[in-house]
N, C-alpha and C positions, 0 to 999 in steps of 0.2 A: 663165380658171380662177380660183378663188377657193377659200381654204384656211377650211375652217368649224371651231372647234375646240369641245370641248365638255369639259373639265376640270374636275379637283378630284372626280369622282363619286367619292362610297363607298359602300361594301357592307359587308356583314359576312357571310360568306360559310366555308364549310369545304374550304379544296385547303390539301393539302398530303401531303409522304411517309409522314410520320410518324400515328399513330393517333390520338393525342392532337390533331391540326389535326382531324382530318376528325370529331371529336367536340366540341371546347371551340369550334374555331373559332376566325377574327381579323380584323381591319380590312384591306379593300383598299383603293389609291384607283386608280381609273384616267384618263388624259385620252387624249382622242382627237383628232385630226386629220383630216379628211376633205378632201381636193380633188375637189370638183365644177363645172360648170360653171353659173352661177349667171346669166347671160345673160338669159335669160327673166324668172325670179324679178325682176332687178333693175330690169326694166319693167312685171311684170304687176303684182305688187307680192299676188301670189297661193302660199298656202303649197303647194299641189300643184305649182309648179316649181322648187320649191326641196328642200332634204334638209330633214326633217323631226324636229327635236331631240327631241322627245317620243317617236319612236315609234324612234330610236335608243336612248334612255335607257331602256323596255320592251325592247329587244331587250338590250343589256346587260346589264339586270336578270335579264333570263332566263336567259340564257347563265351568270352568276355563281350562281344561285340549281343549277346543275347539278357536284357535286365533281368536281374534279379532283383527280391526285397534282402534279402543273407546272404551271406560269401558264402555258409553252409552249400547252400544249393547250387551257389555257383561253382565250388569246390568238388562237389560231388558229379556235377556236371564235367567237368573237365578230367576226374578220375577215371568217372565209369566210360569217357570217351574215347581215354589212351588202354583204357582194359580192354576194349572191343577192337578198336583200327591196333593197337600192337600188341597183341597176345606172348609175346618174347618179354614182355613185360612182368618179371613174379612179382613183383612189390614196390609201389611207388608213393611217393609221401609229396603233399604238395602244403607251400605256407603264402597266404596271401597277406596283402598287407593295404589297408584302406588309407593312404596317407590323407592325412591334415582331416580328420572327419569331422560332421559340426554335432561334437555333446556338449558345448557351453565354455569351452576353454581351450588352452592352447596342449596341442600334442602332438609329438609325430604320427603315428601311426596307430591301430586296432590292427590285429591279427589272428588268423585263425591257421591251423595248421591240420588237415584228415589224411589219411592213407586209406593205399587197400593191402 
């Protein structure tokens, strides 16, 4: 098994509880982790057996580009999405990260981290 990670992505994206997120909007960044078995890939030397970084980074886009009120769901969202389109996938862990969020002070970032 082999750990593929795909980090630092951003988005600029509208989740949040409040009304003002889901209109001004804010920076996300999320990185990902995927364990797949990469066995094949690492002799055929061919991208159809391997996971496929481009058509993950389309699928996250797309999933972020959909409001949410929680990352929870947006999270869960873009899990259960890389479980279904890449089944080569056994185990993936994803950590998002809300930069500059407004709770009344100064902070980099809130983050949430789920796997499956």
């Amino acid at each position: 098994m082999s750990v593929i990670s795909i980090e630092g992505m951003e988005f600029f994206a509208y989740h949040g509880c409040f009304k003002e997120e889901q209109v001004i909007g804010t920076k996300f960044r999320i990185d990902l982790f995927l364990e797949a078995d990469t066995a094949v890939a690492e002799k055929s030397d061919q991208l159809q057996d391997t996971v496929n970084y481009q058509a993950i980074y389309r699928l996250v886009k797309k999933e972020m580009e959909t409001t949410s009120k929680l990352l929870e769901h947006v999270g869960r969202r873009i899990l259960d999405s890389i479980k279904h389109e890449f089944p080569m996938v056994a185990h993936a862990r994803i950590k998002i990260r809300k930069l500059n969020p407004p709770l009344g002070g100064k902070m980099d970032f809130v983050s949430l981290e789920l796997s499956f």
